[in-house]
TORGUPA-502154 format. One record per residue: residue in one letter; z, y, x of N, C-alpha, C, CB in turn. Coordinates in pm, whole numbers, padded with zeros to 5 digits, always signed. Atoms other than C-alpha are relative to their C-alpha. Glycine has a CB too. Example, Ala and Ser with C-alpha at 12.3 -4.5 7.8 and 13.67 -1.06 7.14 Angstrom:
A+00000-00119+00089+00780-00450+01230+00000+00120+00090+00125+00003-00099
S-00006-00119-00082+00714-00106+01367+00073+00109-00077-00142+00046+00041
***
This chain:
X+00000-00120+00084+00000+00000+00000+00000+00124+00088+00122+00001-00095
X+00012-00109-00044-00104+00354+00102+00161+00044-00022-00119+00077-00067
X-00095-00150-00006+00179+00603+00232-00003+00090+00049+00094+00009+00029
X-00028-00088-00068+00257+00888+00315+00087+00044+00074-00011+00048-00038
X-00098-00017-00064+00514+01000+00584-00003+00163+00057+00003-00112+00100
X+00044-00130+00010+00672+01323+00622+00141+00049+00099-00023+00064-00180
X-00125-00052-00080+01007+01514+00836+00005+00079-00034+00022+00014+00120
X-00047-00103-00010+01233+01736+00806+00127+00059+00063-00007+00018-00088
X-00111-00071-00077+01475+01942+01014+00110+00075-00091-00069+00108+00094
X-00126-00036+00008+01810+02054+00930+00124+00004+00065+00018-00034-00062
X-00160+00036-00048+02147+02119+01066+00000-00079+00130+00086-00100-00118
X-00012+00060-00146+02084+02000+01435-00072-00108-00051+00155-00032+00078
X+00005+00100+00011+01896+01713+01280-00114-00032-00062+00093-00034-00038
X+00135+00023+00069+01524+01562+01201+00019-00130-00059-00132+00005+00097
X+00034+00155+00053+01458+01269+00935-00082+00006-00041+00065-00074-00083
X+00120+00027+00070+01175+01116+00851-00014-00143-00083-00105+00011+00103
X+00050+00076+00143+01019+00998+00542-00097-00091-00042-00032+00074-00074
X+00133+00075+00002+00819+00723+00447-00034-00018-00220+00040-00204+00117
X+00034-00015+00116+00699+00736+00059-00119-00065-00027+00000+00118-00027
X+00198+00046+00037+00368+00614-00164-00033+00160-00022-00054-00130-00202
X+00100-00114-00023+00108+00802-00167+00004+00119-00124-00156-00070+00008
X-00010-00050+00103+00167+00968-00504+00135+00096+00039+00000-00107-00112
X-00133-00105-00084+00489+01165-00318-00068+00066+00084+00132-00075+00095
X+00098-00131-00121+00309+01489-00198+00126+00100+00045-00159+00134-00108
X-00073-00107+00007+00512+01792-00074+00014+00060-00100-00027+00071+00068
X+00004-00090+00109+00430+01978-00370+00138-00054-00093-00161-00010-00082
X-00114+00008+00124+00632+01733-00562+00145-00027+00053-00035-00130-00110
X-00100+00063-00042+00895+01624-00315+00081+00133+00026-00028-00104+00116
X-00055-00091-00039+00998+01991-00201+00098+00100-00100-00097+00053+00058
X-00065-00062+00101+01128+02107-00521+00209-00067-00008-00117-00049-00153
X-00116+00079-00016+01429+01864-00502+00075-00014+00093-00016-00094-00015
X-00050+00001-00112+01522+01904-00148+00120+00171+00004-00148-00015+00111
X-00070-00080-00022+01813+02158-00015-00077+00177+00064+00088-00085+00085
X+00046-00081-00009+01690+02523+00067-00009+00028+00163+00055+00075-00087
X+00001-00012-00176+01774+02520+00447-00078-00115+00115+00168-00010+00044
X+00036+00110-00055+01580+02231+00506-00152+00067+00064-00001-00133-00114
X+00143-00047-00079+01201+02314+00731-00042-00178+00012+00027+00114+00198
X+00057+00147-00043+00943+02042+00748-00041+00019+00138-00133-00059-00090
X+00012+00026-00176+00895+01935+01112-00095-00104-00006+00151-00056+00095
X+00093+00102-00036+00624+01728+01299+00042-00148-00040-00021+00010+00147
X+00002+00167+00004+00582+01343+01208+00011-00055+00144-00151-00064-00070
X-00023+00058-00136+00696+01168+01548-00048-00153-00018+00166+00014+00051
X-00036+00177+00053+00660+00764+01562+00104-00030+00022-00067-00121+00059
X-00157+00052+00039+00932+00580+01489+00008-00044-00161+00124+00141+00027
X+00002+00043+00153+01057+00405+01183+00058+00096-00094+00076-00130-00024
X-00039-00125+00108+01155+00634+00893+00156-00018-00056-00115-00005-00149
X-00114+00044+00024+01490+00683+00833+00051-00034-00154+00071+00087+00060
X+00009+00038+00154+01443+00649+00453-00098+00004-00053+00064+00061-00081
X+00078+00057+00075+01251+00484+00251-00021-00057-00115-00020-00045+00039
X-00025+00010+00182+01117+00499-00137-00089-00160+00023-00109+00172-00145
X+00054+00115-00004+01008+00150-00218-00076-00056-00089+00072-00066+00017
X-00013+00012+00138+00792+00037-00538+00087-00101-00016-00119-00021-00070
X-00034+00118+00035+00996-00231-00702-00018-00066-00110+00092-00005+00013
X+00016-00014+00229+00933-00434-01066+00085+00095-00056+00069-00162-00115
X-00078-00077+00122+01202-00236-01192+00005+00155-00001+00152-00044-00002
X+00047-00147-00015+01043+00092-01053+00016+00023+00147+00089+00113-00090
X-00001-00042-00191+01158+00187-00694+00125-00022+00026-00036+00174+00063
X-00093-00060-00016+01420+00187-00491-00015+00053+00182+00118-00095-00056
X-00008-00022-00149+01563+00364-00145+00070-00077+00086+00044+00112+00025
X-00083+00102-00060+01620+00209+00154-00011+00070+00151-00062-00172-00021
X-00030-00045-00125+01773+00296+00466+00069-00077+00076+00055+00106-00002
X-00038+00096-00070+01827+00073+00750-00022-00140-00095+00144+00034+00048
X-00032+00102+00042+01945-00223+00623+00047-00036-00167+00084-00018+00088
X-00062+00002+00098+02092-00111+00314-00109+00079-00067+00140+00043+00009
X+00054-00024+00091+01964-00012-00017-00019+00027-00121-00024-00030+00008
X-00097-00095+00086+02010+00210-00304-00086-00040-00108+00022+00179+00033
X+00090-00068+00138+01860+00243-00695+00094-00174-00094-00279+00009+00025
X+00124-00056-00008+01668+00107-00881+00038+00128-00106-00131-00113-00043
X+00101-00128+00056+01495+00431-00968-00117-00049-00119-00099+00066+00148
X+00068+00018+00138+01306+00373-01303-00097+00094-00008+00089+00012-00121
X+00106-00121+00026+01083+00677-01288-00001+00126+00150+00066+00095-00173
X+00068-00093-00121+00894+00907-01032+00137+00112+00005-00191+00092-00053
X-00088-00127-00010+01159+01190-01133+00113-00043+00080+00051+00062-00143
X-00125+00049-00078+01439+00922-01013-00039-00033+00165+00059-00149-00081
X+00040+00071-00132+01234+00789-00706-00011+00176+00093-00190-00123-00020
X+00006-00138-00065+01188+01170-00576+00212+00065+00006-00138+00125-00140
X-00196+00018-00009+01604+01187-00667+00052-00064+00093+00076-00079-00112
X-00032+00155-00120+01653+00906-00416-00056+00053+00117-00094-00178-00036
X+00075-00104-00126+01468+01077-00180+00059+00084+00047-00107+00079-00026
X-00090-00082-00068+01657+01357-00147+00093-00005-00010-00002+00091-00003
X-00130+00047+00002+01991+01195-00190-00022-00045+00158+00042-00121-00126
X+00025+00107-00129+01839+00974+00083+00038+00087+00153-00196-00057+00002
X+00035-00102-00100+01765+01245+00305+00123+00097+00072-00100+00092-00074
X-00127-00077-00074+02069+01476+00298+00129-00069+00011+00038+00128-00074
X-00087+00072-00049+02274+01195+00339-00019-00052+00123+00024-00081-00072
X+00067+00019-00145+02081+01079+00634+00061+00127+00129-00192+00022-00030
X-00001-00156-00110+02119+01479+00773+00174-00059+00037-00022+00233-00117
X-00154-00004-00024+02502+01461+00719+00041-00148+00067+00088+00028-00156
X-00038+00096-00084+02540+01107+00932-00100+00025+00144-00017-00149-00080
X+00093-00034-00118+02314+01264+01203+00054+00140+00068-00164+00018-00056
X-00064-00164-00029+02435+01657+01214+00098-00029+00102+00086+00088-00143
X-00151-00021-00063+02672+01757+01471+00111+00094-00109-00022+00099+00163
X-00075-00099+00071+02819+01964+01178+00095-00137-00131-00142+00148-00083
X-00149+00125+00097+03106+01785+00918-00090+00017-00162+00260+00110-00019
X+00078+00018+00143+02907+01699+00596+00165-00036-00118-00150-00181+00015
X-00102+00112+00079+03214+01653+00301-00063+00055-00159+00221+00030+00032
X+00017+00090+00165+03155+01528-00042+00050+00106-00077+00106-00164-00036
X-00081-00089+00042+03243+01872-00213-00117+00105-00072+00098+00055+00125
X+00064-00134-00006+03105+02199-00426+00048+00049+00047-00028+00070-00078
X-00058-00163-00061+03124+02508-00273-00043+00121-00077-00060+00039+00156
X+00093-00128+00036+03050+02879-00403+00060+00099+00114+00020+00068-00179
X-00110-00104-00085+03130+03193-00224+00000+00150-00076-00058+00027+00185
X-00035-00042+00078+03322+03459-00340+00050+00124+00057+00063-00077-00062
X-00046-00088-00115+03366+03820-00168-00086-00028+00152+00171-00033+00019
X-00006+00048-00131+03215+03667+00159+00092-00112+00019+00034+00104+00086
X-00075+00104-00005+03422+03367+00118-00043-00110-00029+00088+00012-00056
X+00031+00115+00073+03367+03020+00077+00134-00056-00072-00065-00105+00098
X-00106+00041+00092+03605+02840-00225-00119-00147+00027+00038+00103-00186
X+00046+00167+00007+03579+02428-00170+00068-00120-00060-00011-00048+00126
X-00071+00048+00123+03593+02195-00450-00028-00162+00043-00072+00061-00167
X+00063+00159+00009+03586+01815-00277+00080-00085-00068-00021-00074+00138
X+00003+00114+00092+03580+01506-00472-00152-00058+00003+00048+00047-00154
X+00116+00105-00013+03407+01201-00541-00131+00037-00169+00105-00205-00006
X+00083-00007+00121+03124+01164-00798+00099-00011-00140-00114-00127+00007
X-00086-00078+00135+03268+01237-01143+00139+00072-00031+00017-00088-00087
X-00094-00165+00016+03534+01533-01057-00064+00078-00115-00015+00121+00157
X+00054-00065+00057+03286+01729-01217-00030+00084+00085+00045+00028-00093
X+00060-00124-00094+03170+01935-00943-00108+00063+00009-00005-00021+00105
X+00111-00102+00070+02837+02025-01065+00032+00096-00111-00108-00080-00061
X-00040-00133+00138+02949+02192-01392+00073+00094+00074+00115-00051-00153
X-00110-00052-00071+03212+02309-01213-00072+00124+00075+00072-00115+00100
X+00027-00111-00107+03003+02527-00960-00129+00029-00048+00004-00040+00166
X+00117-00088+00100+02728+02576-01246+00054+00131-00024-00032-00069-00161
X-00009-00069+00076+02949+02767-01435+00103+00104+00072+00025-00066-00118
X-00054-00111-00119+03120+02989-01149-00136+00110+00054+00063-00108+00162
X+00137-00043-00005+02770+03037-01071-00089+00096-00074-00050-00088-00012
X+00044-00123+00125+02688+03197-01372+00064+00134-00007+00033-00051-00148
X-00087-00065+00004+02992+03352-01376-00007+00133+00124+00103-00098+00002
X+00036-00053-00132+02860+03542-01040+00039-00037+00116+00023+00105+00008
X+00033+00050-00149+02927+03337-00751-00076-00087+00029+00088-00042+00064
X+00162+00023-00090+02707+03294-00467+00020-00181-00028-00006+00070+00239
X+00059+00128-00022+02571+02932-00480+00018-00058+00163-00159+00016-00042
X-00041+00050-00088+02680+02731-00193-00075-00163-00005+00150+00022-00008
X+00009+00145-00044+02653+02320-00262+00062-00046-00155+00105-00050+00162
X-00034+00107+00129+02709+02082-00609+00043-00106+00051-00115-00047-00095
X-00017+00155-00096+02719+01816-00300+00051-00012+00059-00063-00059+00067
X-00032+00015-00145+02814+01887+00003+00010+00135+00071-00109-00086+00071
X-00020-00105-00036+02980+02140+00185-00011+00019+00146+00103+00029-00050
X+00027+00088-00168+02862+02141+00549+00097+00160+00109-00281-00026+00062
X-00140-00073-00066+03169+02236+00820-00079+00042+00107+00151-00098+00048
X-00005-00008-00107+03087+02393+01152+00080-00047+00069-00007+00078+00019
X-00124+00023-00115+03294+02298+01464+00109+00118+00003-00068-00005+00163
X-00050-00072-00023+03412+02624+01436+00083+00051-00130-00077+00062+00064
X-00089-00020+00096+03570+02575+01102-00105+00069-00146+00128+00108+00072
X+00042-00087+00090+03322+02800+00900-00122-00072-00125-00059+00120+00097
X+00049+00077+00093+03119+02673+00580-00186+00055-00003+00103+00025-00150
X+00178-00054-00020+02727+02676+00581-00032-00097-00146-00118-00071+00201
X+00036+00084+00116+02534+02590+00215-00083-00120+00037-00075+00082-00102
X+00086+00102-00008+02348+02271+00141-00083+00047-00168+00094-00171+00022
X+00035-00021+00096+02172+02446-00158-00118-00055-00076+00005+00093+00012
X+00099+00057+00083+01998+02157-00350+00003+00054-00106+00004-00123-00021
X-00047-00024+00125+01907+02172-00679+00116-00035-00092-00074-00025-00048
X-00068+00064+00099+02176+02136-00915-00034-00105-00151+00053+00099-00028
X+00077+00066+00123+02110+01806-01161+00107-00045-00098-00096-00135+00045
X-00094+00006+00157+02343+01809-01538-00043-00081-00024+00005+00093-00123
X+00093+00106+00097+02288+01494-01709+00077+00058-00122+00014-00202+00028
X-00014-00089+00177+02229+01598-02075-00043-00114-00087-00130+00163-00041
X+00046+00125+00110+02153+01348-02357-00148+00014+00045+00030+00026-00197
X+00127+00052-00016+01821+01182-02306-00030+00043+00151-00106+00056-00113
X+00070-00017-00130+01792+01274-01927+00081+00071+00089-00129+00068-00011
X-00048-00113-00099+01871+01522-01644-00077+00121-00030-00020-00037+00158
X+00082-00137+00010+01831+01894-01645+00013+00075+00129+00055+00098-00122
X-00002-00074-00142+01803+02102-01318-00005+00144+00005-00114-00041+00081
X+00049-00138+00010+01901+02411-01246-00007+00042+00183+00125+00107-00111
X+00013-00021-00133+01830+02596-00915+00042+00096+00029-00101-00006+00048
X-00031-00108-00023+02038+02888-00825-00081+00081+00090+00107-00010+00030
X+00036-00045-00117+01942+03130-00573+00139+00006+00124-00068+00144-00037
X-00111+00035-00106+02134+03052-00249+00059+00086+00082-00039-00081+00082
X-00028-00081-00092+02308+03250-00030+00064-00018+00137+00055+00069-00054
X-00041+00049-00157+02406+03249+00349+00035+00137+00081-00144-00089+00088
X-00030-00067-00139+02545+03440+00677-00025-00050+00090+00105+00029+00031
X+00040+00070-00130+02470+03418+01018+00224-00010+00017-00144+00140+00158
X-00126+00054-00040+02790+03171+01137+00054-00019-00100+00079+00065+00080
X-00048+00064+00084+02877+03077+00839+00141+00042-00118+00017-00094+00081
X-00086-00056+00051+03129+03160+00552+00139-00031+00007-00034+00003-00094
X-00120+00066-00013+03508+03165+00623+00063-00058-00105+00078+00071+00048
X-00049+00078+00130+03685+02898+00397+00127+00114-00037+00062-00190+00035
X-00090-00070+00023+03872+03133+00148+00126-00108-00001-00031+00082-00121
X-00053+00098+00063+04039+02787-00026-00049-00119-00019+00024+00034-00090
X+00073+00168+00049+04008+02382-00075+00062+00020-00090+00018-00162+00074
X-00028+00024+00150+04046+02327-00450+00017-00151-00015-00123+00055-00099
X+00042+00134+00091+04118+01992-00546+00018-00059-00129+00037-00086+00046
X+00039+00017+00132+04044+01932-00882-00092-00117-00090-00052+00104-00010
X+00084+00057+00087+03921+01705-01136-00012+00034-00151+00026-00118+00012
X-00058-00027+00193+03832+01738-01523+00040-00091-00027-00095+00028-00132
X-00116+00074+00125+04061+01583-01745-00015+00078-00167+00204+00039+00065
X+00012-00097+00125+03957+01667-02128+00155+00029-00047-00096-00077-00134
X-00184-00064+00018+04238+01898-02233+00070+00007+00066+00092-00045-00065
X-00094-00060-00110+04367+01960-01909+00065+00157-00007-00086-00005+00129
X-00037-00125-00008+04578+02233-01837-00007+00062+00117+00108+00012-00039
X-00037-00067-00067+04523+02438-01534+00121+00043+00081-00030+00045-00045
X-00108-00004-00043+04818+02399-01315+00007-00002+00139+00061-00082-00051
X-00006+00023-00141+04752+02477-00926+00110+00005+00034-00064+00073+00077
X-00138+00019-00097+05022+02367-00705-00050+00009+00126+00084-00146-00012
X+00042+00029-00126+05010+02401-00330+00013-00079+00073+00014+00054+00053
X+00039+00089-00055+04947+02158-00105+00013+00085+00155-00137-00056-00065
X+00020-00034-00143+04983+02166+00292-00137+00037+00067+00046-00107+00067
X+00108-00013-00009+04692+02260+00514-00022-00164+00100-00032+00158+00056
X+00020+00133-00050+04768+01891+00689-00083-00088-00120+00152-00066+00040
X+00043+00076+00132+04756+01764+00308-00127+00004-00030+00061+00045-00117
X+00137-00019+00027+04431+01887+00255-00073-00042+00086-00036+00115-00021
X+00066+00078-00091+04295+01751+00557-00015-00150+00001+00051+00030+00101
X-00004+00201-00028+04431+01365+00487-00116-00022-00128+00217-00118-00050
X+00133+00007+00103+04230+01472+00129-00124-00025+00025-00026+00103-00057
X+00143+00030-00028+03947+01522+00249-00100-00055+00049-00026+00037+00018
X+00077+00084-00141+03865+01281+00525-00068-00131-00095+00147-00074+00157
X+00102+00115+00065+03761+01017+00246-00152+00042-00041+00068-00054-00140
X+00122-00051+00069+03474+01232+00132-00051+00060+00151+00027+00124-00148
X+00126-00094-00107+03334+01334+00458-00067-00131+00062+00081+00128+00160
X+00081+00077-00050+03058+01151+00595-00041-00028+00141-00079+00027-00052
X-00024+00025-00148+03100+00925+00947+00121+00070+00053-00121+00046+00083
X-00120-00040-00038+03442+00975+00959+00071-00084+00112+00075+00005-00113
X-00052+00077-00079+03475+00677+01142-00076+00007+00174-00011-00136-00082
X+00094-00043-00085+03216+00739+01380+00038+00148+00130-00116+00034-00112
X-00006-00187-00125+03332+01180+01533+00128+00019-00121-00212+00193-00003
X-00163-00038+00080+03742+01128+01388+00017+00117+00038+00147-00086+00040
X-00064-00135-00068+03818+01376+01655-00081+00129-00057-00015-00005+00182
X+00075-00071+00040+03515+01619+01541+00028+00030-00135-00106-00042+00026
X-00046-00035+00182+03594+01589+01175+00165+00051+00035-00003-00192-00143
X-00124-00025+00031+03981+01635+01256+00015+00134+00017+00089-00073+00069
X+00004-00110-00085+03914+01911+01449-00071+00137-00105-00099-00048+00146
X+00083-00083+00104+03651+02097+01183+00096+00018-00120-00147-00079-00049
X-00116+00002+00112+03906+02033+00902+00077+00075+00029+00073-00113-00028
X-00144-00065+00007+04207+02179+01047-00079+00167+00071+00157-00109+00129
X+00050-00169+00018+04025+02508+01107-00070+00083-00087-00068+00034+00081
X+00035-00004+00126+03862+02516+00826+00086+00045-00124-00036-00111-00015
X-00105-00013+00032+04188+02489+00665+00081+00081+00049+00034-00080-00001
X-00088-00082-00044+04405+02688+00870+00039+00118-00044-00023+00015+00090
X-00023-00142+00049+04362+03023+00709-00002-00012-00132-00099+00106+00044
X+00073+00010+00083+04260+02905+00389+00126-00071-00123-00135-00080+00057
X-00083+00066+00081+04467+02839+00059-00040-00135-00029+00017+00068-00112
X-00003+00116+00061+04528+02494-00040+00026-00069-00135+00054-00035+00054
X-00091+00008+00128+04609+02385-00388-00087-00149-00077-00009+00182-00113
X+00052+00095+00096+04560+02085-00641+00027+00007-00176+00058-00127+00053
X-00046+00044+00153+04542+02061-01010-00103-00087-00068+00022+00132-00101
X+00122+00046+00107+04331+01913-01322-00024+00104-00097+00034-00136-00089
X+00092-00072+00060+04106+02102-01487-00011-00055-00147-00126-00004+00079
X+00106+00033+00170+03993+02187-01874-00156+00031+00040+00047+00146-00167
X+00156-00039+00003+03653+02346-01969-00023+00104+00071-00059+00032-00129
X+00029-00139-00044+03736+02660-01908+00075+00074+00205+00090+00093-00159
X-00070+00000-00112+03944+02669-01542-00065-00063+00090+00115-00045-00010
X-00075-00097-00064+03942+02765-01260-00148+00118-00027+00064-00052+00187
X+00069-00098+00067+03786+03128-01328-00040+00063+00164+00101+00103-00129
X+00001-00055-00148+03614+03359-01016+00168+00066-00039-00161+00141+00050
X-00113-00054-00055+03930+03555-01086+00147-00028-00001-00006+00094-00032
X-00144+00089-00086+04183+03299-01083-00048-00029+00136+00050-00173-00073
X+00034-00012-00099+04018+03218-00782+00066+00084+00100-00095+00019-00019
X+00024-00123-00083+04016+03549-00605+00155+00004-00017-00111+00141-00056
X-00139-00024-00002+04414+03563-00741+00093-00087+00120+00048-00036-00148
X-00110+00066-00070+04514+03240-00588-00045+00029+00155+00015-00171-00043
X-00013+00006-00108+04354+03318-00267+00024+00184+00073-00124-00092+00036
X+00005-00157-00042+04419+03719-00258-00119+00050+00063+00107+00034+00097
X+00104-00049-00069+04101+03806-00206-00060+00120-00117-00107-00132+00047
X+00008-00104+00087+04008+04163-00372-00168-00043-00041+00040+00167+00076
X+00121+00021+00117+03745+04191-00665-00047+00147+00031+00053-00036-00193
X+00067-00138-00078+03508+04383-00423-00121-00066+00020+00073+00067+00155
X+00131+00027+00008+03127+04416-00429-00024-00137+00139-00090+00166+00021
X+00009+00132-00046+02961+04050-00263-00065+00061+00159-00107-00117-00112
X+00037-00016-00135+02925+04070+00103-00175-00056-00004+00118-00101+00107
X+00117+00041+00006+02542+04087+00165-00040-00125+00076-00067+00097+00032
X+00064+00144-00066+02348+03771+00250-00116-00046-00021+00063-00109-00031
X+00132+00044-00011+02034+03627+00368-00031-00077-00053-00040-00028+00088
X+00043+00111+00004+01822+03392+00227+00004-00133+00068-00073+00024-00004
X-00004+00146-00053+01871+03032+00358-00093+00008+00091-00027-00117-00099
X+00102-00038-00089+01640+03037+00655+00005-00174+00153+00061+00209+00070
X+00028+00101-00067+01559+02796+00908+00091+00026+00160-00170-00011+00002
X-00135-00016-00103+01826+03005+01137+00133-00054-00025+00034+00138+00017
X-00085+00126+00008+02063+02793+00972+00078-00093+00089-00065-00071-00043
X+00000+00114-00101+02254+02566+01239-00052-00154-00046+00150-00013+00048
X+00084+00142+00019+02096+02226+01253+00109-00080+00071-00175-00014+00082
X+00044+00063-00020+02973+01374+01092+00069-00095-00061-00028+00009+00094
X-00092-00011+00157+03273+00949+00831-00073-00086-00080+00009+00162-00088
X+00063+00100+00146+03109+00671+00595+00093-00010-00090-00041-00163+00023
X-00120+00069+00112+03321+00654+00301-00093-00036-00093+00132+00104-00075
X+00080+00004+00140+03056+00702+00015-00128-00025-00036+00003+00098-00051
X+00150+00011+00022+02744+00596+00072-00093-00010-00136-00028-00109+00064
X+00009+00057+00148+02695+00430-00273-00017+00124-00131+00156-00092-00026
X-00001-00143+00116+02780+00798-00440-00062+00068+00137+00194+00086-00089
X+00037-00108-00026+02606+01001-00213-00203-00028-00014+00084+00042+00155
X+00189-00011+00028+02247+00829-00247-00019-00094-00139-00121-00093+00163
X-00018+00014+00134+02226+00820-00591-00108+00033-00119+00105+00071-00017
***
């Protein structure tokens, strides 16, 4: 069977793609993260790969192997699950399992596993006027500071998925973590942050970061600076909580015009297995 094969750079890090022929850029680029640049095809085997299968497609990387994908919309889903999970076990930068928005010049970080609710969650902050950061993945520098992974955001809605695509925002070096949030919905929750250590938040988070086992010291190290300045807190969530200006309360940060910021750009900088299973999905 005809394919096509394709790369792309990110975050210290090139993967390449092997697909059928019916996976063009046109349709694959819509679904991918905003900081991502396509880069030359090298040889070598592809680090992910859509597959047909009877039951539609699935992805496969290395050895292992994700779906099935039932439809082109899911097999292009798999793809770029594939992909920025690939980046974040390749990056020298700390990939964790989290939304982000930012708020003032701040980043606010909401990790958890698949069904926290962390898409709605950083839809409707989003709306609410903060900057767009990550629904996925919140990617750490060494130096503590938060850089977006701004895929599309995908809602499942009766009969399907709906996608929305914010517009993203960025700094050169990255945004300082105002706060880690940890949160899940609970229908009829009440809104009840408590604080949490900035150790505590570090033992949190090490399940959701990706190749933890692989750069401990690198992830321990990105975490606790990350954290260091940065409020900590846990509760459960209703519909309506946490607000930008509970937010901005619990981390004292004044309700002052949004620090300007560039488009996502390919100046961008370019590690933990816990979740493979939920992150290529």
């Amino acid at each position: 069977m005809l394919a096509n094969f394709y790369a792309f750079r990110g975050f210290g890090a090139t993967i390449r793609i092997r697909a059928p022929e019916w996976v063009t850029l046109d349709r694959l680029v819509p679904y991918l993260a905003r900081e991502l640049t396509e880069a030359p095809v090298v040889e070598g085997p592809a680090e992910v790969s859509l597959v047909p299968t009877r039951q539609g497609y699935r992805i496969e990387i290395g050895e292992r192997w994700f779906g099935p994908y039932h439809d082109e919309d899911g097999g292009l889903r798999g793809i770029a699950s594939g992909l920025h999970y690939m980046l974040a076990r390749q990056s020298p930068m700390t990939f964790i399992h989290a939304g982000a928005v930012e708020i003032d010049g701040r980043a606010f970080v909401f990790p958890g596993s698949s069904g926290y609710g962390k898409s709605v969650l950083v839809t409707r902050l989003v709306e609410a006027g903060c900057g767009y950061l990550s629904d996925e993945w919140a990617v750490i520098s060494p130096e503590g500071t938060v850089f977006p992974l701004s895929k599309p955001i995908r809602l499942r809605v009766p009969g399907g998925n709906s996608y929305v695509r914010p517009s993203g925002v960025s700094t050169p070096g990255g945004f300082p973590c105002a706060a880690f949030v940890f949160t899940k919905f609970v229908q009829d929750a009440r809104w009840d942050p408590r604080p949490i250590s900035p150790g505590q938040a570090v033992l949190r988070s090490i399940p959701e970061v990706v190749r933890c086992s692989d750069a401990s010291q690198q992830t321990l190290e990105a975490l606790t600076r990350a954290t260091s300045g940065a409020v900590c807190i846990r509760s459960r969530r209703g519909e309506d909580e946490p607000t930008p200006a509970t937010l901005r309360e619990l981390a004292g940060t004044p309700n002052r015009s949004r620090v300007e910021c560039s488009t996502p750009s390919s100046l961008t900088p370019n590690v933990l297995d816990g979740r493979a299973k939920e992150a290529v999905r």
